[in-house]
KOLRO-635551 format. One record per residue (C-alpha): x, y, z. Coordinates in steps of 0.1 Angstrom, whole numbers, plus 5000, padded with zeros to 4 digits. Example, Ala and Ser with C-alpha at 12.3 -4.5 7.8 and 13.67 -1.06 7.14 Angstrom:
2
512349555078/513749895071/
***
This chain:
626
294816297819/296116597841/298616427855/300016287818/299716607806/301816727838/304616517834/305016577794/305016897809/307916867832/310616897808/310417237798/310517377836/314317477840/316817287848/317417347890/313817237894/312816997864/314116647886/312716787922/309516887903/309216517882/309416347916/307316497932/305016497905/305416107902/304916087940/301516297939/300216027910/301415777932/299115887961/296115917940/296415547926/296415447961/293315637970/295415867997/293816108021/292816418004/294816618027/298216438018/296816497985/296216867987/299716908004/301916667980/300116937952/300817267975/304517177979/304617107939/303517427928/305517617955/308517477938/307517547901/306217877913/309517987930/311617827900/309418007876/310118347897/306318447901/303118297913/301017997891/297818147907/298318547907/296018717934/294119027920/295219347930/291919427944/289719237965/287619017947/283919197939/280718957950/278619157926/280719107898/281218737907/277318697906/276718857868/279218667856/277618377874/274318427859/275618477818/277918227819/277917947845/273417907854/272617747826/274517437836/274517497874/271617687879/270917997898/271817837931/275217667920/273017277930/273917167897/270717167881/270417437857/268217387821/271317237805/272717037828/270416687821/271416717783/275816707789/277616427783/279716267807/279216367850/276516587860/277416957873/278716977903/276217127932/278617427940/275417437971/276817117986/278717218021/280216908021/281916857985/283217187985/284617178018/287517028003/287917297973/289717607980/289217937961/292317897943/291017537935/287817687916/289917927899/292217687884/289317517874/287817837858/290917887842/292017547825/288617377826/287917027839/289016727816/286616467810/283516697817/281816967802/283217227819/285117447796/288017677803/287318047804/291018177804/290718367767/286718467776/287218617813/289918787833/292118687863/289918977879/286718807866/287518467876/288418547910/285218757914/283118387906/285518207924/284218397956/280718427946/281018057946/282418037978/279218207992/276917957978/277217678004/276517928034/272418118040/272418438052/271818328091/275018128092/276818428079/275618668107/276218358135/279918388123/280118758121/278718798156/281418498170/284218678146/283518978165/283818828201/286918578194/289018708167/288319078163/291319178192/293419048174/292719028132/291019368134/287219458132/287619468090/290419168093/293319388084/295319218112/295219468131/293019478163/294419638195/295619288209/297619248175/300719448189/301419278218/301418938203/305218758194/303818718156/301518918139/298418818129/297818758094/295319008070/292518788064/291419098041/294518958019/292518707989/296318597998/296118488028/292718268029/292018187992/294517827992/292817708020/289417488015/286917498044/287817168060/291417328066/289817678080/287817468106/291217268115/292817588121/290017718139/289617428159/293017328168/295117678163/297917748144/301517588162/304217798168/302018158169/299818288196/296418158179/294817918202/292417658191/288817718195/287517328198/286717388235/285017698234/282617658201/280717348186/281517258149/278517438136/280017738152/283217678138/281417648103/279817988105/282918128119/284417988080/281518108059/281618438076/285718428069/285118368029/283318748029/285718928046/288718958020/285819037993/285119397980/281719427999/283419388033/286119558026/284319888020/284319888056/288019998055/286820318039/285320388066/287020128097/284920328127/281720178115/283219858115/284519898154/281519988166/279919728150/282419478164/281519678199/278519608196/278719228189/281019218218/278819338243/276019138233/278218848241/279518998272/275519058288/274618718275/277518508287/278018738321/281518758306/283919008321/286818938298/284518938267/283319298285/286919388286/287619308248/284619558241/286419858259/290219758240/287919728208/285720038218/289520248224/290620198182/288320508181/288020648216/290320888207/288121038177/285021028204/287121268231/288321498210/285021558193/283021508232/285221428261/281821388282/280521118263/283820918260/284020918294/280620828301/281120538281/284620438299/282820448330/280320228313/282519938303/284119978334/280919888350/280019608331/283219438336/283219488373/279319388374/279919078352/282618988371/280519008406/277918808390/275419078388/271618958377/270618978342/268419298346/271119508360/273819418330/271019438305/270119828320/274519888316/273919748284/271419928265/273020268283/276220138264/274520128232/272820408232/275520588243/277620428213/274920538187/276020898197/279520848198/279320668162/276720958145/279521198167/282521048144/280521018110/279821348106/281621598091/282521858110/281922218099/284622508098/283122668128/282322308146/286422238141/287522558157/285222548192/286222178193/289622258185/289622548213/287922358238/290122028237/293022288240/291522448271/290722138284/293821998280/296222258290/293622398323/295022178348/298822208334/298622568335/297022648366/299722438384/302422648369/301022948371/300722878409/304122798411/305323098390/303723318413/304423168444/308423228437/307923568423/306023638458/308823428480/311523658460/313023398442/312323488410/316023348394/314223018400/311423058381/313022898354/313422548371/309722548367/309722668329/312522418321/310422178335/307822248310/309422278279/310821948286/307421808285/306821958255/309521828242/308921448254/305321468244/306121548207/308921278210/306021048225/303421108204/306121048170/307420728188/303720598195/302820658159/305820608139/308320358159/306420158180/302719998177/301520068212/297919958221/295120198234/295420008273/299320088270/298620388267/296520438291/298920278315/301720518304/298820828316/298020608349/301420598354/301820958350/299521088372/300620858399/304421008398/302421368396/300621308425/303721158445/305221528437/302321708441/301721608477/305521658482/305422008469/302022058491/303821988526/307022138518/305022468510/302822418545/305922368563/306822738550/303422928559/305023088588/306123428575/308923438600/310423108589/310123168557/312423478559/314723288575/314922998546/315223238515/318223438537/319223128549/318922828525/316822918494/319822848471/320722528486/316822428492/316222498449/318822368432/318922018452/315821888469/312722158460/314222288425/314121948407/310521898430/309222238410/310822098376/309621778385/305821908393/305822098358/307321858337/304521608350/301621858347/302621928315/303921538302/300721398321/298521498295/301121658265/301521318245/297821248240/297021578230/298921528204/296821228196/293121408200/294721678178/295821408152/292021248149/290521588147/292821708115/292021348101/288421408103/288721828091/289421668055/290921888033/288322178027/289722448053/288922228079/293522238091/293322608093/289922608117/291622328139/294822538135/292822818151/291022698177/294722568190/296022978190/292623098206/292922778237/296222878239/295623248246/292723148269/295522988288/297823298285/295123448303/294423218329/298223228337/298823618336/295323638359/296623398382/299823588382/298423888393/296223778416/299223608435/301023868439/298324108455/297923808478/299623868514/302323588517/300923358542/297423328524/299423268493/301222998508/297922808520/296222858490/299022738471/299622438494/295822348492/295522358453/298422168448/296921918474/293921928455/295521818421/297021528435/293921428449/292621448417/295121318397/295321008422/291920898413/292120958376/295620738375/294220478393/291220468369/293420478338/295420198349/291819978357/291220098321/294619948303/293219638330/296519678345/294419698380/291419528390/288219708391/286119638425/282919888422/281420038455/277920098445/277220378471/279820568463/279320868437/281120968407/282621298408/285321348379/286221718388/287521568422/288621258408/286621028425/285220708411/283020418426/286120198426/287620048458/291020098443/290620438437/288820578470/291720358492/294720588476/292520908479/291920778513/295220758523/296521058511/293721278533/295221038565/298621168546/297421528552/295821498586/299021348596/301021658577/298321938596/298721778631/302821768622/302722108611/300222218645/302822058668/305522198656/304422518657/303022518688/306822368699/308622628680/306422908696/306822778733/310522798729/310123138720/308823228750/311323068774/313623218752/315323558773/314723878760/317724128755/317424498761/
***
């Protein structure tokens, strides 16, 4: 009767798609007197409406603007649809043994609805059912109204357990990529050749029936980067995995967006779960990149607990991955979550006025401490050696970083889509060049400590020596001090104005940046001073040994951050401490470099000692003059 109706129909379409569309239509009528598959079926009658949809310049089935509510959907259940399909959708409510014609259909039955789409039961909603007693409600409900059933419907066929067995698997296999709330974007999304698609988008999900969700679950999608899953879960995995997917672009689930941290560190959670109970490292490793969509917000707000919980996950993945015993992941574990209960209540709350500024003055101490005691330093040591002219190779240096953080930060946020591991790559990176430099800087300062030779290089050579080899070294030491941190400053600073909201909470963060930034005005002019009361030999060595110090520091800290992006595999020593303020981590990686550079400096000292020693003998076979 549909199909007669249809092609009566066909006429009035316009003219550039009236014979395509009577065709096909004759072709789709032909496939159901032969009994076809359902899915050549479902496909012949896709590729038909596509057509009459384009030709008719909108869409047959218009999406709602908002997601779809699951409360809604369930009153308008219960006054208009339970007295023939009772309260549970099976088909078997007071009316339904006094219709005419086939009984209700059980909207409980997995099986017969695995081949009916949401926009299936909204057609249905909206035109009715010939030759049963299901009515059309076009004139009596909304589009918005019949979507809302059409996804209450949808949650019918699925208990409350299955649901959470898919949320937890969503969580562990597809939250990287589609995003904890399904937005399509998880921190795996931008690296991939095609994006994923927003499974929050009624749009994307609502034309495909179950049995096609578990095909492209099972088998992946050709020609994009999602794999098939057939391997890795059973089929009633798979089904939870679809009844979970039929919640997520409702209006329940999508109150999550409100408020997307929740959502990550629920999807954290999940993750780790599955990490401790498969001994997975790379499920371990999808909890950190998941865990760093709101690391940012955690530092700024506590940069103690964010990096307790780095080293954390860092831990797990390296014990996982050495096949540590159940107790000892379970003990990282529940450390994890506990420490991601604070870091969650951390980020909910709403910071007060006065909360704002100290966070806002201590992230710009923090920040800028290391930067500025490196420049001070150098300020001061050529002020002392009397080249004062060349003080600005150093402040050059550090505007520029300025400059290329801002220009960062804009082209992380507004140009490119980089992931959280990226950039902690780009800060491995960093501090890797700055320790290079660093160390450079160190011996070429040691290899000046003598006073007498050091007269001799600023008569001699200290314009040659700054404005080739040592000025773009001081440029190069500032710009990196500065750069090394600068772009993801900008970053803490963005989270914390996010969370100030609107109430005077910009002007307190606003504040606490002037009042870090004259606590570093202070620490600059102090160190200033100090330097220059200093006599010059002790100045040099304490110079040398601080600079020394940072790239010892900054060693450790860039190997960490590039095990972080998982740029570097992590191989824990389990005797070996933790000491952050010296940059030393349990990691084999990190202790080799650190080890090399103090073989670097013994090699430097005994250098230095001989030569001295050398120069000093030659001295004294040198002839005196009257």
């Amino acid at each position: 009767q549909f199909l007669e109706q249809a092609q009566l129909d066909v006429g009035s379409l316009p003219v550039a798609v009236r014979d395509v569309a009577g065709r096909d239509l004759q072709a789709l009528r032909r496939m159901i007197e032969r009994i076809a598959p359902p899915d050549s079926v479902s496909q012949a009658a896709a590729t038909l409406v596509q057509r009459i949809a384009a030709a008719a310049g909108g869409a047959l089935d218009p999406y709602p603007a908002r997601p779809p509510s699951l409360a809604r959907g369930a009153a308008v259940f219960q006054e208009q649809c339970v007295q023939c399909h009772g309260p549970a959708g099976r088909g078997d409510g007071p009316k339904a043994r006094q219709l005419e014609g086939p009984p209700p259909a059980s909207l409980a039955d997995r099986d017969a609805m695995s081949v009916v789409s949401p926009v299936d039961v909204y057609r249905k909603l909206t035109i009715g059912v010939a030759g049963t007693a299901m009515p059309q409600f076009e004139e009596s409900l909304s589009p918005e109204d019949r979507w809302a059933v059409a996804s209450y419907v949808a949650t019918l066929r699925a208990d409350n357990a299955l649901v959470r067995e898919g949320e937890g698997l969503y969580a562990v296999q597809c939250a990287s990529c589609h995003g904890p709330t399904g937005g399509g974007d998880g921190p795996a999304a931008v690296t991939l050749s095609v994006r994923p698609p927003a499974l929050s988008d009624l749009a994307t999900l609502g034309r495909f029936t179950d049995a096609d969700l578990a095909r492209l679950i099972g088998q992946g999608r050709p020609g994009t980067p999602m794999p098939g899953f057939a391997g890795a879960l059973e089929p009633a995995q798979i089904a939870s995995l679809v009844a979970f997917l039929r919640l997520v672009p409702t209006a329940e689930r999508q109150q999550h967006r409100a408020s997307p941290a929740a959502a990550t560190f629920s999807a954290v959670r999940r993750q780790l779960d599955s990490a401790v109970a498969l001994r997975s490292d790379k499920i371990a490793f999808d909890a950190y990149l998941t865990f760093e969509l709101v690391e940012t917000d955690v530092r700024a707000r506590n940069a103690a607990l964010a990096s307790e919980l780095e080293d954390g996950f860092a831990m797990l993945r390296a014990r996982a991955a050495a096949g540590a015993n159940a107790d000892e992941l379970d003990a990282i574990h529940a450390r994890l979550l506990a420490g991601l209960e604070r870091a969650e209540r951390l980020v909910a709350d709403r910071s007060s006025s006065a909360n704002l500024l100290m966070q806002s003055f201590v992230l710009m101490l923090r920040e800028g401490f290391e930067a500025i005691l490196i420049i001070a330093a150098l300020m001061a040591f050529l002020a002392k050696a009397g080249a004062v002219e060349r003080r600005r190779h150093v402040a050059q240096g550090a505007w520029a970083a300025v400059a290329a953080s801002v220009l960062t930060a804009a082209v992380v946020e507004l140009l490119f889509e980089v992931t959280p591991g990226q950039r902690e790559a780009l800060e491995g990176v960093t501090m890797l060049l700055a320790t290079a430099v660093l160390f450079y800087v160190s011996y070429w300062l040691v290899s000046k400590i003598e006073v007498a030779k050091w007269n001799a290089f600023v008569k001699g050579r200290m314009e040659e020596a700054l404005s080739t080899g040592s000025g773009w070294a001081l440029a190069s030491v500032a710009f990196l001090a500065v750069y090394r941190e600068g772009f993801e400053t900008i970053l803490f600073y963005k989270a914390l104005l996010t969370s100030a909201g609107a109430q005077g909470g910009g002007v307190a963060v606003a504040a606490g940046v002037l009042l870090g930034a004259l606590g570093l005005v202070i620490v600059y002019v102090a160190i200033s001073r100090f330097g220059m009361k200093v006599p010059l030999k002790p100045f040099f060595a304490i110079t040398s040994a601080m600079l020394y110090y940072m790239a010892f520091v900054f060693a450790g800290k860039g190997i960490a951050d590039l095990q972080e992006s998982g740029m570097l595999k992590t191989s824990v020593v389990e005797w070996a401490p933790r000491i952050p303020v010296l940059g030393i981590y349990p990691t084999v990686q990190s202790l080799a470099l650190q080890v090399l550079l103090l073989v670097l400096l013994v090699v430097a000292v005994v250098w230095f000692q001989r030569n001295r020693i050398n120069g000093a003998q030659q001295d004294r076979r040198r002839p005196s003059f009257p």
